[in-house]
N, C-alpha and C positions, 0 to 999 in steps of 0.2 A: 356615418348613418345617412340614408337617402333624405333627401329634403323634406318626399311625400311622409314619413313616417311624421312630422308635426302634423300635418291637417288630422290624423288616424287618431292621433293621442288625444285631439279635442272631441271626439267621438266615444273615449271612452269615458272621459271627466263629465262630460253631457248626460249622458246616459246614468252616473251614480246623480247627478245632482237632481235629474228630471224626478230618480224613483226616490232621493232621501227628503226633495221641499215638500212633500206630499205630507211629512209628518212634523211642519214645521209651527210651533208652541201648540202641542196636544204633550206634552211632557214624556215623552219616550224615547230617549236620548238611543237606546240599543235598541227598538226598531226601525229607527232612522240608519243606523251606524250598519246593522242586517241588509236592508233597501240598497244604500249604497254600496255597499261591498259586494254583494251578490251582481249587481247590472253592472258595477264595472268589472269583474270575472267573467261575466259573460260576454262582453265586449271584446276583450282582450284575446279573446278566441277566435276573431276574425283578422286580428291583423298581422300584418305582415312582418313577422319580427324572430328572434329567436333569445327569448329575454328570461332573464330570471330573478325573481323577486330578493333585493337585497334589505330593504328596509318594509315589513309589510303589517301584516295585521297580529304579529306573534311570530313564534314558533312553530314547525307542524303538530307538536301537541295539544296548543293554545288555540289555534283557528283551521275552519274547517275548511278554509280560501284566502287567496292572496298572503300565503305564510312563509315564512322565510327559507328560500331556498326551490322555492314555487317556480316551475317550465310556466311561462306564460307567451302565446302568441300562437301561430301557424306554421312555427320550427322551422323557419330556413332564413336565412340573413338578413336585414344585420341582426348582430349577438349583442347584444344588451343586458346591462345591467338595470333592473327599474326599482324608483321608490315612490312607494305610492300612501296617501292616505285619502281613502275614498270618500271620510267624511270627517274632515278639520275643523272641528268644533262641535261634537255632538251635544253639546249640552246647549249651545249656544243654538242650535235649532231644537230643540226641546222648548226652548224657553222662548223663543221667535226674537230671539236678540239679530245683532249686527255681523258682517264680515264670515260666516260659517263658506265653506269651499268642500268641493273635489277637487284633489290634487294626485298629480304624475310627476313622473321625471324619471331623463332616462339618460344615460351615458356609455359609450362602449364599455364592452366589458372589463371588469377590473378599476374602473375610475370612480366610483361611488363609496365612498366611507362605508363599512358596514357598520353601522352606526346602533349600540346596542337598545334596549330600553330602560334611559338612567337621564340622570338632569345632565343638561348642560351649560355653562354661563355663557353668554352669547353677547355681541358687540355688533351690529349692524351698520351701515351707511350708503347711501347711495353714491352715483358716479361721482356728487361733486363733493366729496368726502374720502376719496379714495386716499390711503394713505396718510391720513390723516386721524387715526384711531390704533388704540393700543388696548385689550384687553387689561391689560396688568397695569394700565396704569389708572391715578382718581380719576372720580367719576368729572372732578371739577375739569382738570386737565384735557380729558375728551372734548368735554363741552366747548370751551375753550377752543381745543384745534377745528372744531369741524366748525363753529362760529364765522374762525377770519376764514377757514377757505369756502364756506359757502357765502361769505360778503354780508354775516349779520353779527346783530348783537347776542349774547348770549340770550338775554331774555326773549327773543324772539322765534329759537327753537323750539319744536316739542318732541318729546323724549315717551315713545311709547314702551311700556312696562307691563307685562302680562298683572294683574290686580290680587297679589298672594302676599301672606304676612310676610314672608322671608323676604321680602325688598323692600321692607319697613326702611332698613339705613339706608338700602340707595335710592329710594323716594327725599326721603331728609336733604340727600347731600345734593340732589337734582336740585330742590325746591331752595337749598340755600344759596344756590349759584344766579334764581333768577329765570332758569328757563321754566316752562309750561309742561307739564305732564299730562297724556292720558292712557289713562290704565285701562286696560282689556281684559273681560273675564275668560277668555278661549281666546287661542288662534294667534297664534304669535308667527307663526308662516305669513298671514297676509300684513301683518307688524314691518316684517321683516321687507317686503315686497313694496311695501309702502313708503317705506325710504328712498325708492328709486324713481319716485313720481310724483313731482313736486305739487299737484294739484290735490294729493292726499292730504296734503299738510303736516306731515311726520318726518322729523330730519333725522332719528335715529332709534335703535330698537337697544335698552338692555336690558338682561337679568337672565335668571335662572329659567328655562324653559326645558322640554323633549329634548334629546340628543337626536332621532330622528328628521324630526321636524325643522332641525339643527341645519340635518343635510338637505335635504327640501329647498330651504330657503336659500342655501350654500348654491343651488343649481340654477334659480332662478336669478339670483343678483347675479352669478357669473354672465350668464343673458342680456344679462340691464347693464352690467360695468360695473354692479356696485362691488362690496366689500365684507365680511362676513367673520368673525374669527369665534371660537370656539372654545373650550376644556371640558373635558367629562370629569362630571361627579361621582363616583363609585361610592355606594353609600354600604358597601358590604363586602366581604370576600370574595361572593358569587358573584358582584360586578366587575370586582377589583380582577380577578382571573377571564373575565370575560374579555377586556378589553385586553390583557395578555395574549389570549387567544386573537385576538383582531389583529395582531402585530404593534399595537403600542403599548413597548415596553417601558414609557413614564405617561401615564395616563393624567395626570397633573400637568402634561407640557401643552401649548398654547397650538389648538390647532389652525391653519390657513385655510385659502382657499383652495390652495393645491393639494393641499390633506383630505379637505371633503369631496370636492371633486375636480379628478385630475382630467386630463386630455382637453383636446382643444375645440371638443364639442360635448353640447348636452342637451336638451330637448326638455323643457317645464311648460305643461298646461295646466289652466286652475279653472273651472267655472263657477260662478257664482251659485249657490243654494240661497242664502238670505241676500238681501240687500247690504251693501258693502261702500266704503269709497271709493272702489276702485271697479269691483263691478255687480252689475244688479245680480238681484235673485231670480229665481227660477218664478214666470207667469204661468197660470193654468186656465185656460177658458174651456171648459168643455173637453173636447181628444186633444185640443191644441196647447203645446207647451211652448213657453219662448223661455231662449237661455242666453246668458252675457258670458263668453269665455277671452279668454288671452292664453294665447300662446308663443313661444319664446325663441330662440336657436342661438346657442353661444356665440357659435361658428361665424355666422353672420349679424349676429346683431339686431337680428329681424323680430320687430313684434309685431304684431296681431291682435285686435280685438274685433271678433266675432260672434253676430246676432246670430242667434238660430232659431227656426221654428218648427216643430216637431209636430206630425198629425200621429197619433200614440198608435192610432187603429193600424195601420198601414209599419206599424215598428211592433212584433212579438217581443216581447221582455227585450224589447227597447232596442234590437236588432234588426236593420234593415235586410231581409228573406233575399 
């Protein structure tokens, strides 16, 4: 992939977040979820890419844009795989809560999990963690390994957990080892992202979250170094044959990082929409918008976090003419 296609991608995460903060605690989760999805489709139309939508907003039956299987870019190379979720937390900007995101990522083609829509159990950590976690094993065990190799006591991690009844037991087993939990009502992508940045103050992501979102976060630790592991839940026939059709034929087996995304590049931008740990929400003074994004490159190692300031008048449906 060209180097330039990172700066391109934070133009389009910019543009969903600038049109979804607009609707941020008026309680309208789907016309926030609409704003975003729509300005980053329209973005996506100026760049230089020849990509196609692997992980998006549905089906082509289920969504009218950004759906799975979706030509997106200017049709001539590079050939990209993309997954995108235009607005990662909808409800969490309904409600004007914390951490809501535009997100991208993008990988040569063929290297992106096509990851279906079903839960997935998920294990995070960042670089100084690497290697030192196992899905399959107790929850105390983890704790424990990523403890001595991050140089703490166990009670001095925190274990972020999306806030659903079903992590009832591994809330318990967290909270009798001693470490610190904070639970999230949305957005376990930036959970996940938040392990790789010690001034977050999250040493580790578990539970049941998106399989999507799964890969998301698979793209961007790749980026940072961290760590990532994975299993889909098929909660029915029609998942259980889904994932057959994806080519994994034991959908129960523990996926890596070289399952979710393989090759030895990939490209993750996120902009802020609300205010976050990691990065601010979208400002509006008048035509002027200011936005806080990061963006990633596996390849190199390179991150980025960029201010932007947007004059709207001078941006038709949020593309520069």
């Amino acid at each position: 992939m060209e180097r330039s296609l990172t700066m391109e991608l934070v133009r389009v995460t910019e543009a969903a977040a600038v049109a979804s903060g607009r609707w941020m605690g008026l309680g309208k989760k789907d016309e926030a979820d609409e704003a975003a999805t729509s300005a980053m489709r329209t973005v996506f139309d100026t760049i230089p890419m020849r990509g196609t939508v692997v992980i998006g907003e549905g089906e082509m039956d289920e969504a009218p844009m950004l759906y799975i299987g979706e030509r997106l870019g200017l049709g001539y190379l590079p050939e990209v795989d993309v997954a995108v979720d235009p607005l990662e937390g909808t409800n969490i900007v309904a409600k004007g809560l914390w951490n809501a995101l535009s997100v991208v990522a993008v990988a040569d083609r063929g290297n992106l999990l096509h990851a279906p829509d079903m839960y997935m159990d998920k294990i995070a950590v960042g670089p100084g963690a690497v290697g030192h976690v196992d899905l399959n094993a107790p929850v105390e065990d983890n704790l424990c390994s990523v403890a001595r190799a991050l140089g703490k006591d166990v009670n001095d991690l925190v274990v972020a957990l999306l806030d659903r009844p079903r992590h009832a037991k591994i809330i318990e087993d967290v909270r009798r080892t001693g470490a610190r939990i904070k639970l999230i009502p949305d957005g376990d992508v930036a959970a996940a992202i938040h392990t790789a940045f010690p001034d977050t103050g999250v040493d580790l992501l578990l539970g049941r979250g998106g399989a999507p979102e799964g890969v998301l976060a698979a793209v961007a630790l790749k980026c940072l170094g961290g760590e990532i592991q994975g299993r889909l839940i098929p909660e029915n026939e029609e998942q259980f044959q889904r994932c057959l059709n994806m080519g994994i034929q034991d959908p129960g087996q523990t996926l890596f990082m070289k399952d979710l995304v393989g090759g030895d590049d990939a490209i993750f931008a996120a902009t802020g929409v609300t205010d976050g740990e990691l990065l601010k929400g979208v400002r509006y003074n008048g035509t002027i918008a200011t936005t806080h994004s990061v963006v990633m490159r596996a390849r190199t190692g390179t991150v980025r976090f960029i201010d932007g300031k947007h004059r709207l008048e001078k941006k038709p449906n949020l593309v520069l003419e």
